[in-house]
PDB file of N, CA, C and O in Angstrom:
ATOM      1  N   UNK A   1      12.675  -5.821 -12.836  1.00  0.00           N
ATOM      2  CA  UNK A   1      12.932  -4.961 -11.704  1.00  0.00           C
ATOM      3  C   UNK A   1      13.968  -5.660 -10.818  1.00  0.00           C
ATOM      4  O   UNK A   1      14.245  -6.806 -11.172  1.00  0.00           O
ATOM      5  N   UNK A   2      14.682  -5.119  -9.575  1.00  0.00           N
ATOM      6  CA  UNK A   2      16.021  -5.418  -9.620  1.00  0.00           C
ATOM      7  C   UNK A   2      15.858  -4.921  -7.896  1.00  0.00           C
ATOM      8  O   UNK A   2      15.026  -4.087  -7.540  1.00  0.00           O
ATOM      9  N   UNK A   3      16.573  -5.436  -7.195  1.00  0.00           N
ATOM     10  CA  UNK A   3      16.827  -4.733  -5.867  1.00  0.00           C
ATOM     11  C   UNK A   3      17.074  -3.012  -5.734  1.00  0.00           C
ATOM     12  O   UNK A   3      16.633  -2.222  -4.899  1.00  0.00           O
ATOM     13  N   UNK A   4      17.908  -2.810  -6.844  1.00  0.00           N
ATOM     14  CA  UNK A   4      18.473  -1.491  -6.503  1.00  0.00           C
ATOM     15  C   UNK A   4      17.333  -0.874  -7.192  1.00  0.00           C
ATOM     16  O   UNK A   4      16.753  -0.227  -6.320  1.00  0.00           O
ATOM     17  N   UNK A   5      16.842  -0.768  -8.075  1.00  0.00           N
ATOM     18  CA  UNK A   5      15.690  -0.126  -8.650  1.00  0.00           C
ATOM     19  C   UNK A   5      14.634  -0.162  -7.233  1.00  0.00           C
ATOM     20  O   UNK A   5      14.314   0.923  -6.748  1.00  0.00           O
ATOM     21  N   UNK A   6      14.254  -1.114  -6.769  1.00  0.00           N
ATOM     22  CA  UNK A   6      12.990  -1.039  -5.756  1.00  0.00           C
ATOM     23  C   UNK A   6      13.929   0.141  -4.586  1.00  0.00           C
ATOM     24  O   UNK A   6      13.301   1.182  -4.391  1.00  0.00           O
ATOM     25  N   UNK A   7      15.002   0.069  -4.009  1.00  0.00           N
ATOM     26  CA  UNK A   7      15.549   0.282  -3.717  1.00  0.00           C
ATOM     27  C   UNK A   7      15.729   2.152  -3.900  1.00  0.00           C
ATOM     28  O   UNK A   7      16.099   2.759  -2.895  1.00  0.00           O
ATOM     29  N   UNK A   8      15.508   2.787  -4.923  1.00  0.00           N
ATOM     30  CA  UNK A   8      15.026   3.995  -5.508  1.00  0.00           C
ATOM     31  C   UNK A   8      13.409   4.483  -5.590  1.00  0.00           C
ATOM     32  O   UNK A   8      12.722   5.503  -5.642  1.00  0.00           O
ATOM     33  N   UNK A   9      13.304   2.996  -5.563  1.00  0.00           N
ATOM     34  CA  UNK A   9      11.738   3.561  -6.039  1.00  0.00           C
ATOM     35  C   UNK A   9      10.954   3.501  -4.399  1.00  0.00           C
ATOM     36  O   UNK A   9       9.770   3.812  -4.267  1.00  0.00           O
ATOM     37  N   UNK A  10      11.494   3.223  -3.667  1.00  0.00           N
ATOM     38  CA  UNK A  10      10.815   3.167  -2.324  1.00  0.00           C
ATOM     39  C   UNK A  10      11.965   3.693  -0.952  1.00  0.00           C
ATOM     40  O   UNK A  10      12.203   3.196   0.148  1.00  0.00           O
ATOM     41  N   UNK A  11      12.383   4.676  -1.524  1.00  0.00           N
ATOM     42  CA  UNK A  11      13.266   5.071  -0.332  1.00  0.00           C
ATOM     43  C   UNK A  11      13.270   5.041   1.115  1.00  0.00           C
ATOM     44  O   UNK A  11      14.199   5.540   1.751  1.00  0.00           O
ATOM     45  N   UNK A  12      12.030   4.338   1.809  1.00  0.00           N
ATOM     46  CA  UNK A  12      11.504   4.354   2.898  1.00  0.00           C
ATOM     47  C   UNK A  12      10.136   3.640   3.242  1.00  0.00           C
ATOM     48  O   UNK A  12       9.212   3.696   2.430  1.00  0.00           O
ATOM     49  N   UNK A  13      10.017   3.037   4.319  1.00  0.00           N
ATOM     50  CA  UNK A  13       8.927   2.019   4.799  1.00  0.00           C
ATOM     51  C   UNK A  13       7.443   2.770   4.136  1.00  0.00           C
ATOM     52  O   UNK A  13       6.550   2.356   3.396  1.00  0.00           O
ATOM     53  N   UNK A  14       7.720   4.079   4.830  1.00  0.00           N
ATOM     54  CA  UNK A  14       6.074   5.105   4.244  1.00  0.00           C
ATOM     55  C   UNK A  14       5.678   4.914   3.239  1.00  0.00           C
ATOM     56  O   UNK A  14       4.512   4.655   2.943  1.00  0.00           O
ATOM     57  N   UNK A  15       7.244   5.083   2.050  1.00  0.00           N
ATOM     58  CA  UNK A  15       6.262   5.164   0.377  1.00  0.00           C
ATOM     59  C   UNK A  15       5.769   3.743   0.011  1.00  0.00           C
ATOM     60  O   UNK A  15       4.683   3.595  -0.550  1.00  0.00           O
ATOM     61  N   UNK A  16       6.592   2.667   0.338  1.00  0.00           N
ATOM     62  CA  UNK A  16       6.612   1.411   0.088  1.00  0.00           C
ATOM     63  C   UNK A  16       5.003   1.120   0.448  1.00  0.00           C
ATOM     64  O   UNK A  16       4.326   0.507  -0.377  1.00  0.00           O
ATOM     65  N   UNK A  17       4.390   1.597   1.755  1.00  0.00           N
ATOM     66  CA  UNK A  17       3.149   1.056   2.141  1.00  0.00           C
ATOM     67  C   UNK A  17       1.885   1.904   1.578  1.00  0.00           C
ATOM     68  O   UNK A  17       0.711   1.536   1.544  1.00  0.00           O
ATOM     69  N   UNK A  18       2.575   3.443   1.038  1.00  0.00           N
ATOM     70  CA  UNK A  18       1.381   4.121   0.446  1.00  0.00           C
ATOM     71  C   UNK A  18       0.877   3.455  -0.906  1.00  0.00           C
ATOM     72  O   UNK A  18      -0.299   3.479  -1.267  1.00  0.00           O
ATOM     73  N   UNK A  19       2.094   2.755  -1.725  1.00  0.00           N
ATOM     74  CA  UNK A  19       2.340   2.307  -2.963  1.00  0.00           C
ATOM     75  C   UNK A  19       1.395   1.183  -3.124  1.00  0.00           C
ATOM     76  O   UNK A  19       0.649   0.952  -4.075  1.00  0.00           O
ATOM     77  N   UNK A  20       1.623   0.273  -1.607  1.00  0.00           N
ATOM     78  CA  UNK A  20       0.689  -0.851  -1.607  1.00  0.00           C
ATOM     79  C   UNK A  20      -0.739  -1.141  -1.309  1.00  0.00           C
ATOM     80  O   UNK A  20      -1.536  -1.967  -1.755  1.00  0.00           O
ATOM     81  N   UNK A  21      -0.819  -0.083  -0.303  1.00  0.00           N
ATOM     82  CA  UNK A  21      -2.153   0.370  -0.151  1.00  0.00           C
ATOM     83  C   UNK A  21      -3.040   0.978  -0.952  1.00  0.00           C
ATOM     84  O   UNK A  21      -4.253   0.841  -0.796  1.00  0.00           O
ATOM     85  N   UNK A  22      -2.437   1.801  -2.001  1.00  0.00           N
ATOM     86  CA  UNK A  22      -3.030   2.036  -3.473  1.00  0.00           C
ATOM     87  C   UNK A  22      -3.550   0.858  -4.419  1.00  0.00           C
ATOM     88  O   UNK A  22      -4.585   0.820  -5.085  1.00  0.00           O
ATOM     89  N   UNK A  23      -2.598  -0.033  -4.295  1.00  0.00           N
ATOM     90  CA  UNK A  23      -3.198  -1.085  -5.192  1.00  0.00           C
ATOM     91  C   UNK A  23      -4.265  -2.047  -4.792  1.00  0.00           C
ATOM     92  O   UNK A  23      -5.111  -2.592  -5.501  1.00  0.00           O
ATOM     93  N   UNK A  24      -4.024  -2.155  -3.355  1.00  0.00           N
ATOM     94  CA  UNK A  24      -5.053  -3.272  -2.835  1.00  0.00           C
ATOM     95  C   UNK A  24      -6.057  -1.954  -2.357  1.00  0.00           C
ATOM     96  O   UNK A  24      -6.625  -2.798  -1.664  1.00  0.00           O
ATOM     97  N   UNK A  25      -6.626  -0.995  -2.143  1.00  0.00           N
ATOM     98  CA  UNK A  25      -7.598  -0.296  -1.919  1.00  0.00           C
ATOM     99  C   UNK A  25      -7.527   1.186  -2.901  1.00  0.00           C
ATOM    100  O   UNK A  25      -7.108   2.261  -2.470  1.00  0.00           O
ATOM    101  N   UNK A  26      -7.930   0.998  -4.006  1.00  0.00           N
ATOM    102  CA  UNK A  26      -8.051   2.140  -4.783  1.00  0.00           C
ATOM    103  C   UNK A  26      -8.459   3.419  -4.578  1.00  0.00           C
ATOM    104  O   UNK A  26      -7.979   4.462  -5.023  1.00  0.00           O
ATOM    105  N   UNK A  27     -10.052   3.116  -3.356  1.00  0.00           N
ATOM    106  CA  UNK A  27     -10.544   4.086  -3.039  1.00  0.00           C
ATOM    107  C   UNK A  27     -10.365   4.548  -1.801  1.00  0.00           C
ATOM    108  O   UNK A  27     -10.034   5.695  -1.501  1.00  0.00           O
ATOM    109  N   UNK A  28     -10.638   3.435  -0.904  1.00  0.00           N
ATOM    110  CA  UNK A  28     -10.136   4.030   0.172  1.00  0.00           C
ATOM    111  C   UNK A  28      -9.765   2.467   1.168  1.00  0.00           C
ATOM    112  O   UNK A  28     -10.184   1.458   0.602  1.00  0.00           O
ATOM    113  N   UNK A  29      -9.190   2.260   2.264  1.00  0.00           N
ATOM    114  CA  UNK A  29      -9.364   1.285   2.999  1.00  0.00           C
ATOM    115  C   UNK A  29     -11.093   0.499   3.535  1.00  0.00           C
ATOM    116  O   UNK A  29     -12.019   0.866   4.258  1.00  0.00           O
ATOM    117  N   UNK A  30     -10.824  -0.595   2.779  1.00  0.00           N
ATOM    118  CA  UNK A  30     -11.839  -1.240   3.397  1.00  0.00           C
ATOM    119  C   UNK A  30     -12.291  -2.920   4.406  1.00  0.00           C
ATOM    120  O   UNK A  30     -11.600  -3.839   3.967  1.00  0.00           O
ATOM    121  N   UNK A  31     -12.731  -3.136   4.941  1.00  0.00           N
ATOM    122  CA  UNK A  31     -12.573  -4.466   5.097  1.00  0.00           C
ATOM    123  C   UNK A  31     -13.071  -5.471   4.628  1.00  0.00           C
ATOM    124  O   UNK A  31     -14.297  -5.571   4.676  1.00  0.00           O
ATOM    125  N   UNK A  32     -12.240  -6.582   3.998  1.00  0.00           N
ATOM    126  CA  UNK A  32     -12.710  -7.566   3.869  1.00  0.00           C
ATOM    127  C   UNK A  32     -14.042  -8.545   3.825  1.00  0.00           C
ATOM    128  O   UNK A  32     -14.755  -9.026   2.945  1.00  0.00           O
ATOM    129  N   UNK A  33     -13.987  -8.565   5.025  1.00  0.00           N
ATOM    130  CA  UNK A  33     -15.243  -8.752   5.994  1.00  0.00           C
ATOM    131  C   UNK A  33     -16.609  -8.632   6.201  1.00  0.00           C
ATOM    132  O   UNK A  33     -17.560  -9.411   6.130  1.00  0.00           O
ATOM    133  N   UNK A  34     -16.429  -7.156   6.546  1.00  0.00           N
ATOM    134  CA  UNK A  34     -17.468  -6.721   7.265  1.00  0.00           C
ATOM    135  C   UNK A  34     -18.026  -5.777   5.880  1.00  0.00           C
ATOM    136  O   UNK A  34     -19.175  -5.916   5.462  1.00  0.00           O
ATOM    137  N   UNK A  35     -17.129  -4.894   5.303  1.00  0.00           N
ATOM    138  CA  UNK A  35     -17.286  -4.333   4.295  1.00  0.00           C
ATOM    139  C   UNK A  35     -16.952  -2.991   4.887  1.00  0.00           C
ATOM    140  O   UNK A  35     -17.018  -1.981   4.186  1.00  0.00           O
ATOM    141  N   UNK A  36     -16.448  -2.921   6.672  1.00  0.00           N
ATOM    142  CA  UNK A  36     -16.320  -1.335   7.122  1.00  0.00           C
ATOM    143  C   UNK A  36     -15.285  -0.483   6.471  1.00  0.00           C
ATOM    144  O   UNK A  36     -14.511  -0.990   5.659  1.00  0.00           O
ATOM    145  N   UNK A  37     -15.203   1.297   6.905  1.00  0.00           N
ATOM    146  CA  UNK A  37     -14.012   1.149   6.368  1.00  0.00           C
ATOM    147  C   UNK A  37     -13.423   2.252   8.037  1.00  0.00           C
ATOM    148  O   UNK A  37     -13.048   3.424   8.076  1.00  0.00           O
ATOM    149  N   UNK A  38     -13.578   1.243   9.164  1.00  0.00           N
ATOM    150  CA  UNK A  38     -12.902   1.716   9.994  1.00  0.00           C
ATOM    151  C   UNK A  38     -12.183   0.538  10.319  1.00  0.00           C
ATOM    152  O   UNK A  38     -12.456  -0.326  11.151  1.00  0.00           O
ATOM    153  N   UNK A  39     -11.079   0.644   9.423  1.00  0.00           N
ATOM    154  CA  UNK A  39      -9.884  -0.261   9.258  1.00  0.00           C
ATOM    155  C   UNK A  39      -8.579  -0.100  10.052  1.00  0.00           C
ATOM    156  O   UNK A  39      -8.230   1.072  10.188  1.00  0.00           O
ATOM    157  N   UNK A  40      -7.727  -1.100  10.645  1.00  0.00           N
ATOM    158  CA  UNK A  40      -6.898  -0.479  11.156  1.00  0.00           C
ATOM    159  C   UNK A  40      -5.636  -1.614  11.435  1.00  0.00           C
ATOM    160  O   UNK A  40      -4.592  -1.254  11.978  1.00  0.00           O
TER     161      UNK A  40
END
């Protein structure tokens, strides 16, 4: 993968963080922690 490829594949801050937030929380946001999921 390559700058300009990420570069396509994330046209904007939004998709970039929906993309990442998918991987580190599959289901939904949770915490760490506590185990809540009024995360923020």
């Amino acid at each position: 993968m390559n700058v300009e490829h990420l570069r396509c594949t994330f046209s904007d801050e939004e998709s970039c963080r929906v993309v990442f937030e998918s991987i580190i929380w599959p289901d939904s946001p949770v915490c760490p922690y506590c185990q809540s999921q009024y995360v923020w």
